[in-house]
C-alpha positions in Angstrom: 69.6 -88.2 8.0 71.1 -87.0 4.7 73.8 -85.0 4.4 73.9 -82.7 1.5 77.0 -82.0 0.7 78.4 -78.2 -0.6 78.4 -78.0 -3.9 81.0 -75.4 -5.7 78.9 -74.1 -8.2 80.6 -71.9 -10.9 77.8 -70.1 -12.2 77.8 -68.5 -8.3 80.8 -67.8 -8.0 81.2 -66.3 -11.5 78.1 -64.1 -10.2 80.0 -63.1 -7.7 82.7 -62.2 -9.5 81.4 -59.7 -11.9 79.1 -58.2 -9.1 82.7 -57.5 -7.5 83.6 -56.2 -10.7 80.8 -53.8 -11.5 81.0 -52.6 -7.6 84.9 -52.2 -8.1 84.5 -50.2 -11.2 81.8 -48.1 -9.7 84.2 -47.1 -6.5 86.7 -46.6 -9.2 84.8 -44.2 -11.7 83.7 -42.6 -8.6 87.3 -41.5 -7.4 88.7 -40.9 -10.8 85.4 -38.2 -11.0 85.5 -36.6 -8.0 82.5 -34.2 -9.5 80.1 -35.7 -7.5 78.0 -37.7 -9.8 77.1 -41.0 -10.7 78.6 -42.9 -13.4 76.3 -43.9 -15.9 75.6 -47.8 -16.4 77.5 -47.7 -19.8 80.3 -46.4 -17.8 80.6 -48.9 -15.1 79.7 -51.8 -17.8 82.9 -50.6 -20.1 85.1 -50.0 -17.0 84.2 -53.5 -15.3 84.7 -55.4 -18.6 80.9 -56.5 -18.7 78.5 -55.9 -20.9 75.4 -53.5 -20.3 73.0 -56.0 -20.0 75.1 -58.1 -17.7 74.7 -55.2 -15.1 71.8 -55.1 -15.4 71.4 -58.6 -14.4 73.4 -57.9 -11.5 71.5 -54.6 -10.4 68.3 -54.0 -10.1 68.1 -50.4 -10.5 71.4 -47.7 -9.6 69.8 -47.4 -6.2 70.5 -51.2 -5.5 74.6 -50.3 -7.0 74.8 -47.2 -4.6 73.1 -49.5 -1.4 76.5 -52.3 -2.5 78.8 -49.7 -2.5 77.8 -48.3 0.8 77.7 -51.3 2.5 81.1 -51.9 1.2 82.5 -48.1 1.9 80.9 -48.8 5.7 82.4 -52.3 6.0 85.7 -50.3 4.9 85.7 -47.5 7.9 84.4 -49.9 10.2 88.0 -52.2 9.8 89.7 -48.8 9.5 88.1 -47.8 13.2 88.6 -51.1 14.5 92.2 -51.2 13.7 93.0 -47.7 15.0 92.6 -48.1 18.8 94.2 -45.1 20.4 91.6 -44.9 23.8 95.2 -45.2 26.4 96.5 -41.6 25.1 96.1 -38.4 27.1 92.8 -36.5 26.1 95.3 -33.9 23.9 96.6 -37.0 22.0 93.1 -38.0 21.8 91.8 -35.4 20.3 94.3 -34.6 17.8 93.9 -38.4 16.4 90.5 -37.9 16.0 90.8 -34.6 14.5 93.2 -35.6 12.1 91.7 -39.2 11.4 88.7 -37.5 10.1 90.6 -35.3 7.8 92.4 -38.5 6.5 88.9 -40.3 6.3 87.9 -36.7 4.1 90.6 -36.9 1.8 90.6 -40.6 1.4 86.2 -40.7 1.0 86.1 -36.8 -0.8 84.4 -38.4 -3.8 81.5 -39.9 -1.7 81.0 -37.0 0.3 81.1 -35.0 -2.9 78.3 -37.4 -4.3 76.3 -37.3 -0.9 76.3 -33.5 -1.4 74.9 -33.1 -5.2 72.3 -36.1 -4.9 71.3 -36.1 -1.3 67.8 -35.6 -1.9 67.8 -37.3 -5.2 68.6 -40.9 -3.6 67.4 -42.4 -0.6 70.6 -45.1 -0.4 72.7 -42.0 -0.5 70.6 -40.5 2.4 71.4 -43.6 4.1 74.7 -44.2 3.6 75.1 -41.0 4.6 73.3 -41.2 7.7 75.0 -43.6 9.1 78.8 -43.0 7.7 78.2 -39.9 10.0 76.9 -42.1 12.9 79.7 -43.7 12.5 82.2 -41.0 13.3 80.2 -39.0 15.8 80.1 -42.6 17.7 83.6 -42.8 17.0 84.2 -39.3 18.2 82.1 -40.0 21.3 84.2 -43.3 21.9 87.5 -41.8 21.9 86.5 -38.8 23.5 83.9 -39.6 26.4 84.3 -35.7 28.0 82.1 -34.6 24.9 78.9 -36.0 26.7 80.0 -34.0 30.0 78.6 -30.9 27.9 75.1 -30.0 27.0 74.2 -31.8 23.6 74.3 -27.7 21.9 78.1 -27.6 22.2 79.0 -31.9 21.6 77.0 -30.7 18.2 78.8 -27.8 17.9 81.7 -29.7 18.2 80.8 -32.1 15.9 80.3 -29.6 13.1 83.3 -28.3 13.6 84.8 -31.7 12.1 82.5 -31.9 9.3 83.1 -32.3 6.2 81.4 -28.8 5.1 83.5 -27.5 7.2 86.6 -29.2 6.8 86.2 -28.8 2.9 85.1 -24.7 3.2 88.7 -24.1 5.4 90.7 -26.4 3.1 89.5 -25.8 -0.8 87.4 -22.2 -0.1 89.7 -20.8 2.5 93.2 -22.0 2.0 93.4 -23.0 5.2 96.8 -25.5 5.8 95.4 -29.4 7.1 98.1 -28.9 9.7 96.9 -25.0 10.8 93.4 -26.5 11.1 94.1 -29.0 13.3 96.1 -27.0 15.7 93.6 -24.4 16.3 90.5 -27.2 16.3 92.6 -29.0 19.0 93.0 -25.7 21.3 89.5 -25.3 20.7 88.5 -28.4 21.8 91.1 -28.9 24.7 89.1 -25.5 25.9 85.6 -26.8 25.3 86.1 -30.4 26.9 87.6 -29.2 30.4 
């Protein structure tokens, strides 16, 4: 029996390199936006430090960029959930973590939810991404607060779009509404709801 032994080839891990590089400058572009779009090619080549045809190389299409970036942005929340345990508190504390840990995961992820909003039904790894980023916190929701499934599913999704970002973003930029304010009055809601 052979052993082949690894090699440490530095054409792959130069590959790797700029594919980090073009997703890093993509996240980047993507926050310093905020306008909900997607930056062109020629933007993510100039802001990664690569050349146009080198992203190209790297990407298939922009669909294949946003499907990277997702996975990454997922693999983000997913340590970000994992590390933020708070199942011993009382159901009061427990619903005001989650409350305000998805207005921090708002403000920290605006610019993707901003995105998901204007091209939702222009690109189907959006759609996805967004699919399951909202899995994700409903399951989260559902794990830290097991009394939601004690109601009929009509009020757990009522509930649920009470946290959303719409609404979270109408209170906050449309109506004014102080984070802190928010959060009281969702909390006595909830405490009322989840008996």
């Amino acid at each position: 029996m052979v052993i082949t032994p690894i090699v440490n080839d530095g054409r792959i891990n130069r590959s790797k390199t700029t594919l980090n590089k073009i997703v890093a400058a993509t996240i980047s572009l993507l926050r310093k936006n905020n306008n909900g779009q997607i930056p062109t090619a020629q933007e993510i080549a100039v802001k990664s430090g690569v050349g146009i045809r080198t992203v190209f190389r790297h990407i298939d299409d922009m669909e294949g960029l946003i499907e990277e970036v997702n996975r990454r942005y997922l693999h983000d929340l997913e340590s970000y959930i994992a590390k933020n345990n708070p199942k011993q508190n009382s159901k009061d504390q427990r619903i005001e973590h989650v409350i305000k840990e998805r207005f921090y995961l708002y403000n920290t992820y605006q610019h993707v939810f901003n995105l998901t909003i204007t091209s939702l039904n222009n690109s189907s790894a959006i759609r996805t991404g967004f699919i399951k980023f909202n899995h994700i916190l409903r399951q989260r929701f559902e794990d830290l607060i097991p009394e939601i499934k004690m109601i009929n599913k009509d009020k757990q999704n009522l509930i649920d779009t009470l946290i959303s970002y719409a609404a979270w973003f109408r209170m906050t930029k449309f109506n004014n509404t102080k984070e802190e304010r928010l959060i009281e009055e969702l909390k006595l809601l909830f405490l009322m709801k989840l008996k």
